[in-house]
C-alpha positions as CSV (number, residue, x, y, z in Angstrom):
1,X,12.1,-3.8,-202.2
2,X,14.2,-6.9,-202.4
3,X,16.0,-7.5,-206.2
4,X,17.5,-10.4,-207.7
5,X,18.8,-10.2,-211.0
6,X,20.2,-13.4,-212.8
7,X,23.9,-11.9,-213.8
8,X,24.1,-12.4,-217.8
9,X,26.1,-15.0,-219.4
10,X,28.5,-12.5,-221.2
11,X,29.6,-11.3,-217.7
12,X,31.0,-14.6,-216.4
13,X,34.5,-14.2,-217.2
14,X,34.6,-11.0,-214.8
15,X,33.6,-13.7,-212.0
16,X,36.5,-15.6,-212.4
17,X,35.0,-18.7,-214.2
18,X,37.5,-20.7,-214.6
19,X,37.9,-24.1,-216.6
20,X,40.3,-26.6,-218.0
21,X,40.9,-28.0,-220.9
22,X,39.3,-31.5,-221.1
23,X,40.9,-34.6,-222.7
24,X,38.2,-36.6,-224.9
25,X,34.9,-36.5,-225.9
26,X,33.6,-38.7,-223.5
27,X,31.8,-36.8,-220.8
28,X,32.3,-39.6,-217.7
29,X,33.5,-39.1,-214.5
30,X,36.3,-42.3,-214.7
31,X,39.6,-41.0,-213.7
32,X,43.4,-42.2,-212.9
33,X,42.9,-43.8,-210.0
34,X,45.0,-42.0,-207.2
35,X,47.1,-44.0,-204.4
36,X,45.3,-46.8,-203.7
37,X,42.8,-48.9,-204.4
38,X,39.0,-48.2,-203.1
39,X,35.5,-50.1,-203.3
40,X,33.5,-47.3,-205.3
41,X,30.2,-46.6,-204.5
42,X,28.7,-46.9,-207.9
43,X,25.2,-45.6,-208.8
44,X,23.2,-48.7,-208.8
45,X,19.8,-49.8,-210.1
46,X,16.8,-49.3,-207.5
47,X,13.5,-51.5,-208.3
48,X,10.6,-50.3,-206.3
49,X,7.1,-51.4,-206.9
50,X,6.5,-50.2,-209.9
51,X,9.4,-48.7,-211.7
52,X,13.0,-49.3,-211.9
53,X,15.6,-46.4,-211.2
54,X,18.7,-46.9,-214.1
55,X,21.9,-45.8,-212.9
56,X,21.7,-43.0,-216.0
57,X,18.8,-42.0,-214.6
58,X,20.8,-41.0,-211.2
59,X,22.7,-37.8,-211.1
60,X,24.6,-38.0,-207.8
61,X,25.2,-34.5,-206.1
62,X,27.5,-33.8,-202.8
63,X,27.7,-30.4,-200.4
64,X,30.2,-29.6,-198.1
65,X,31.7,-26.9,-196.1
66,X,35.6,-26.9,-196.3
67,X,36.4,-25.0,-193.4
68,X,38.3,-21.8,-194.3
69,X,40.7,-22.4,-191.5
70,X,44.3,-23.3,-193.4
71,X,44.7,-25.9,-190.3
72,X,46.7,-28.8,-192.1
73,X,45.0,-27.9,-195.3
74,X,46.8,-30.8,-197.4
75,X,46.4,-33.4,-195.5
76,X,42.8,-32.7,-195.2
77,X,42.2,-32.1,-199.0
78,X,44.5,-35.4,-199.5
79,X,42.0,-37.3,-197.3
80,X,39.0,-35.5,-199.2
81,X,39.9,-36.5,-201.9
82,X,40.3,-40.0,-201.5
83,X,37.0,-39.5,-200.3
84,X,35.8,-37.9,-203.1
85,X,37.2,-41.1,-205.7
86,X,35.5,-43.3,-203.7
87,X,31.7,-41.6,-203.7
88,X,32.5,-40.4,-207.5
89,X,30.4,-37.7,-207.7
90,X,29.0,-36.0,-210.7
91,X,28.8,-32.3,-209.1
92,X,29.8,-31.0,-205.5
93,X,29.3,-27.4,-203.8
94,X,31.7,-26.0,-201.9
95,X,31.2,-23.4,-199.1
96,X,34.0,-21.3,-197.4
97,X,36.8,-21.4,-200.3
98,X,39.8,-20.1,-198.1
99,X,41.1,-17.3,-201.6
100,X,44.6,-17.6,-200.0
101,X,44.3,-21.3,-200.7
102,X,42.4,-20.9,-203.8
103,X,45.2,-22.6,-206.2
104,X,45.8,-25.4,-204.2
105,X,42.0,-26.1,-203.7
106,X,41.1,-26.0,-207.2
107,X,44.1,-28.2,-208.1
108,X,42.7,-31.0,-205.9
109,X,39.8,-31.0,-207.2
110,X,40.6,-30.9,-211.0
111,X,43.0,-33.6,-210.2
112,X,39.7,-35.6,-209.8
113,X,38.6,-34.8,-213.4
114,X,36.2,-32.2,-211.9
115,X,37.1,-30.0,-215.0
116,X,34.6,-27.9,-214.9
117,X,34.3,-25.2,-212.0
118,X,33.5,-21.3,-211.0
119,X,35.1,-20.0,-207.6
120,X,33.1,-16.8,-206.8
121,X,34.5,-13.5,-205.6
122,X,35.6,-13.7,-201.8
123,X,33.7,-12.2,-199.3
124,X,36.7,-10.4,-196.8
125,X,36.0,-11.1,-193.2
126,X,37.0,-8.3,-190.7
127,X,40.9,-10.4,-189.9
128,X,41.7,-10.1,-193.3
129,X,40.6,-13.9,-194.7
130,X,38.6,-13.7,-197.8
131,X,36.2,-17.0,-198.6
132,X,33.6,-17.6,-200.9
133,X,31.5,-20.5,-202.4
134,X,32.3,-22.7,-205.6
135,X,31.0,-25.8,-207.7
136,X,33.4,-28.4,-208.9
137,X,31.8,-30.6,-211.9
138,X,32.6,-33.1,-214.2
139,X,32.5,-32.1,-218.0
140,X,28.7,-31.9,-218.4
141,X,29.0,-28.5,-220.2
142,X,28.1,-26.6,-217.1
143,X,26.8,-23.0,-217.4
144,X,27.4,-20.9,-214.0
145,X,26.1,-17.6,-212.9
146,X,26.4,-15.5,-209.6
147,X,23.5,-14.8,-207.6
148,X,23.7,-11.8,-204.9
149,X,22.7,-12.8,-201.9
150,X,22.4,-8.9,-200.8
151,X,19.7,-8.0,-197.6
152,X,19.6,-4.5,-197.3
153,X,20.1,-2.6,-193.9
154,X,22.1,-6.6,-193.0
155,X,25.2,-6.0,-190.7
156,X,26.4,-9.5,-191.9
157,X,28.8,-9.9,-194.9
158,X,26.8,-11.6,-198.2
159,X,28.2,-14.3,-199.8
160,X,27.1,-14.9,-202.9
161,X,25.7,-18.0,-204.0
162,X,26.0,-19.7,-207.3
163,X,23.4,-21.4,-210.0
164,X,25.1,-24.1,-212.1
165,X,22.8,-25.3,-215.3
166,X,23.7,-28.7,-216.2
167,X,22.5,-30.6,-219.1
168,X,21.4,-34.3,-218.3
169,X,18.9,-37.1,-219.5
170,X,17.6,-34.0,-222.6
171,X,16.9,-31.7,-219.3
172,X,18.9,-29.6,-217.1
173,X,19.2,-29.6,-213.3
174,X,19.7,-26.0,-211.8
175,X,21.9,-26.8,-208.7
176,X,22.4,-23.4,-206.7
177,X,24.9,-23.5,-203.8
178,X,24.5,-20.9,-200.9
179,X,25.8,-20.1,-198.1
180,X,23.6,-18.0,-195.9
181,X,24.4,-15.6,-192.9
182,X,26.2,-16.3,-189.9
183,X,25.2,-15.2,-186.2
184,X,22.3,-16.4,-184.2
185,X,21.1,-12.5,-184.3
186,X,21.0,-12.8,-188.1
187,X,17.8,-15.3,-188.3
188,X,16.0,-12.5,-190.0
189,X,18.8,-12.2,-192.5
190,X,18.5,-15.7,-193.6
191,X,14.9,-15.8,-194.2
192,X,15.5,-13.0,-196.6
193,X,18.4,-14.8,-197.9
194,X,16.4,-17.6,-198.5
195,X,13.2,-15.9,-200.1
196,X,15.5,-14.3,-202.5
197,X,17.3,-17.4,-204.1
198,X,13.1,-18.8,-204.2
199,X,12.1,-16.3,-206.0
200,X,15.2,-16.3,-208.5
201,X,14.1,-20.3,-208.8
202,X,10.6,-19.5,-208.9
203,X,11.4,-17.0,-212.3
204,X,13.6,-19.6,-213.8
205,X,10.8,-22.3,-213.5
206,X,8.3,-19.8,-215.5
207,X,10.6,-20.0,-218.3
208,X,11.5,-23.8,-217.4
209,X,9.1,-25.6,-215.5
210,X,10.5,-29.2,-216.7
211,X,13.8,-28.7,-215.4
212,X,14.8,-30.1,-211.9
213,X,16.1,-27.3,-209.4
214,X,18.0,-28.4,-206.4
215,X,19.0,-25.9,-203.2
216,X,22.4,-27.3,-200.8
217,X,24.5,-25.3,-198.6
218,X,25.9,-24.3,-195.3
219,X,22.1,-22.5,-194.7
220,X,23.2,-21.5,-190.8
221,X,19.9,-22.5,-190.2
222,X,18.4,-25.6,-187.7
223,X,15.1,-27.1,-189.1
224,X,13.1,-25.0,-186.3
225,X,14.1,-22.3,-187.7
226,X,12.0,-19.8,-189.6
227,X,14.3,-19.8,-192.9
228,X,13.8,-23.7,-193.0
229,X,10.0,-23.7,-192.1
230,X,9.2,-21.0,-194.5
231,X,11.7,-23.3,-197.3
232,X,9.6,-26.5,-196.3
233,X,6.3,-24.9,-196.6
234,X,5.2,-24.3,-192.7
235,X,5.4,-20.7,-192.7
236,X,4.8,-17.9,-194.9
237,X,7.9,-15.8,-195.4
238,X,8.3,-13.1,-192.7
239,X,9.0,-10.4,-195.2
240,X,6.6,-10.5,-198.3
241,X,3.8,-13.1,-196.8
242,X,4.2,-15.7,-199.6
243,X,4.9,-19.2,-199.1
244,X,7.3,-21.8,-201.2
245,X,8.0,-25.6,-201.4
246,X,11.4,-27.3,-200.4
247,X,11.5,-30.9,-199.9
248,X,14.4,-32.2,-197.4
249,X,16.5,-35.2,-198.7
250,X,16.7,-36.1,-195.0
251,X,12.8,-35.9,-194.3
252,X,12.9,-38.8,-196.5
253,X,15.7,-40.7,-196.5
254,X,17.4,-39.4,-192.9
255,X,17.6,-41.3,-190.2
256,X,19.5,-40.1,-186.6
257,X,23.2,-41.9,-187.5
258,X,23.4,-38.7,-190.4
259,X,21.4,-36.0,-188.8
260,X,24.4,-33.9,-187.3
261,X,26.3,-32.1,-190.2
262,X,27.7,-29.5,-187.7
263,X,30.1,-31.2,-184.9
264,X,31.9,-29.3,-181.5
265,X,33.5,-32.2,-180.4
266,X,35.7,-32.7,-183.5
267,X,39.1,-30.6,-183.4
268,X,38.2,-28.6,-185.7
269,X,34.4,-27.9,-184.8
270,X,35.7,-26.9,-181.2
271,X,38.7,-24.5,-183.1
272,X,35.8,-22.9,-184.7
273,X,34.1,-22.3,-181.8
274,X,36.9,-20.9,-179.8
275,X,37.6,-18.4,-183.0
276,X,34.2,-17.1,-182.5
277,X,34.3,-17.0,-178.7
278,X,32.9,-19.6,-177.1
279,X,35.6,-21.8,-175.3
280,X,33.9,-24.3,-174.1
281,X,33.3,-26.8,-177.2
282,X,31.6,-29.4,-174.5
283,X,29.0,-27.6,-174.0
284,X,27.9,-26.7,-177.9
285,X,24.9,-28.4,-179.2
286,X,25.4,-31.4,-182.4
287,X,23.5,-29.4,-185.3
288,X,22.2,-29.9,-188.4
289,X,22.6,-26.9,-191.3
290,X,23.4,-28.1,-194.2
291,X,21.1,-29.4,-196.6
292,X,19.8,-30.8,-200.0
293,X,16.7,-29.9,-200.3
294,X,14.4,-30.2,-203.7
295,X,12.4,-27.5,-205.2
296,X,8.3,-28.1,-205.2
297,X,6.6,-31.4,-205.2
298,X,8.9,-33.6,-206.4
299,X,7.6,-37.0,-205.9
300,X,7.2,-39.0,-208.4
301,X,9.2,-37.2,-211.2
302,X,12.7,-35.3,-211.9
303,X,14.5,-33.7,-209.1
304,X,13.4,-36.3,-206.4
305,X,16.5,-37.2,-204.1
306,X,16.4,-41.1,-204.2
307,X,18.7,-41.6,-200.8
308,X,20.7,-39.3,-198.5
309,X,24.0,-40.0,-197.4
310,X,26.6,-38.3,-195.0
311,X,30.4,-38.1,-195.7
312,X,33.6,-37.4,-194.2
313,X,32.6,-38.8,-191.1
314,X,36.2,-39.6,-189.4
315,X,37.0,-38.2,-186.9
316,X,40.5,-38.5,-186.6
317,X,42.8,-35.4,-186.3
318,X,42.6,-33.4,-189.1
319,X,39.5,-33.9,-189.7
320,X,38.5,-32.6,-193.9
321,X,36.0,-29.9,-191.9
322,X,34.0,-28.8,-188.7
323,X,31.4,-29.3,-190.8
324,X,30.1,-33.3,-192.5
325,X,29.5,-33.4,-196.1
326,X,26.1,-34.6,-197.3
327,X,25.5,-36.4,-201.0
328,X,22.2,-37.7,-202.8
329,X,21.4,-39.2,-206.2
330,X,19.0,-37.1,-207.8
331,X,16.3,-38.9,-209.8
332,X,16.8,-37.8,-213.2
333,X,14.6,-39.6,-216.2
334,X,15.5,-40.5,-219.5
335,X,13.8,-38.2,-221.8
């Protein structure tokens, strides 16, 4: 039997929740602007047919893995975040959190007034490097908890993912960051993986079925895949036979210029390859495994991703990460 227990409140300070201390009483996401000058891609107002989309209503949401290799780790972080001031996110996940590194990861990103955060517990990779997931916010009053990501009889290492409540618009939006198995032999594992964080949503909703719940991550997983068909509804889940509800930002908003998140030909990309032992970056497929993906049928009210956008997208030695980031504005109504 597969458990998943929602890790109590009281017990976040023994995972390493940290926060700091923020300035004011005015929870925006304006900061000091850094080195230069940028065009900022506001939240604007979208009229369809028959309703209007306020920015307020919009609560814009980005994913990325960082790439645990420390290859020219400043510079990259220096060119992420001028990224990151210029999308002016309200809330981004963060997959492979090199722990060596944690300081001066978590200091670029609180240097962009994203004051609110939780770095979960590494998971130790046999050559010693310890990575995990986090979420970086701005001061929403975010509540996070640990989920356990644990398949039993798996070879591969679990990393945890992470469920950040965050009160908006009289609501609150339950964002849960994962990153599931590596290994093309580990398909099996990720399904599991997969069906566990549904059913931990699916007990949430019981309790809170107005809220909006949102799934991103570094899934390991292609869209042919079993864990994405049984997420999008094709397939009933190998293991227990049920059958869930996902909806892809990219289904609906994607188009082929941002369907690759997972690159060989970039430095890094092909570095990554070679680590894992295949040399020969040329002749790696262009992937896509990360996602944003929205819980149920969302059309038509909260938790419906309103566009789908692709970031860091230079390729110019060092790249931020062998992997792209995604963002979406999530459509959150005034209550």
């Amino acid at each position: 039997m597969l458990l998943l227990k929602q890790a109590p409140i009281t017990q976040l300070a023994e995972c390493h929740l940290y926060t700091v201390e923020v300035r004011g009483s005015n929870p925006c996401w304006e900061h000091t602007k850094r080195k230069k000058n940028t065009t900022h891609m506001s939240k604007q107002t979208i009229k369809l047919k028959s309703l209007t989309v306020l920015p307020e209503e919009m609560f814009r949401i980005g994913t990325l893995n960082l790439w645990s290799h420390p290859y020219r780790l400043t510079e990259r972080l220096t060119k992420l975040s001028d990224e990151l001031e210029t999308l002016k996110f309200d809330i981004i996940a963060i997959q492979e959190i090199n722990h060596a590194h944690k300081e001066e990861i978590v200091e670029a990103f609180v240097s962009l007034g994203f004051t609110e955060y939780f770095v979960n517990e590494p998971t130790t990779l046999p050559d010693g490097t310890q990575y995990g997931t986090a979420i970086f916010s701005k001061p929403f009053g975010v509540t996070y908890t640990p989920v356990a990501q644990f398949v039993e009889g798996s070879p591969a290492l679990p990393v945890n993912a992470i469920h950040a409540s965050i009160p908006y618009n009289n609501t609150v939006i339950h964002l849960l960051n994962a990153h599931l198995s590596w290994g093309s032999a580990n398909e099996w594992v990720r399904v599991r993986q997969a069906e566990l964080l549904d059913t931990y949503v699916k007990e949430l909703e019981t309790h809170y079925p107005e809220d909006a719940f949102i799934l991103v991550g570094d899934l390991n997983a292609t869209q042919e895949t079993s864990t994405l068909r049984y997420l999008k509804g094709l397939q009933e889940s190998p293991a227990s036979h049920r059958g869930t509800l996902w909806v892809d930002a990219w289904d609906i908003h994607g188009h082929e210029g941002n369907f690759i998140t997972s690159d060989p030909d970039s430095v890094s990309g092909a570095t990554t390859a070679a680590i894992v032992g295949l040399p020969k970056a040329d002749l790696i497929i262009k992937r896509r495994i990360d996602y944003i993906l929205s819980y149920g049928w969302c059309y038509g009210k909260q938790g419906y991703p309103l566009n789908f956008h692709r970031f860091t997208d230079t390729q110019q030695d060092p790249e931020i990460s062998d992997h792209f980031g995604l963002w979406s504005d999530i459509y959150i109504p005034v209550k």
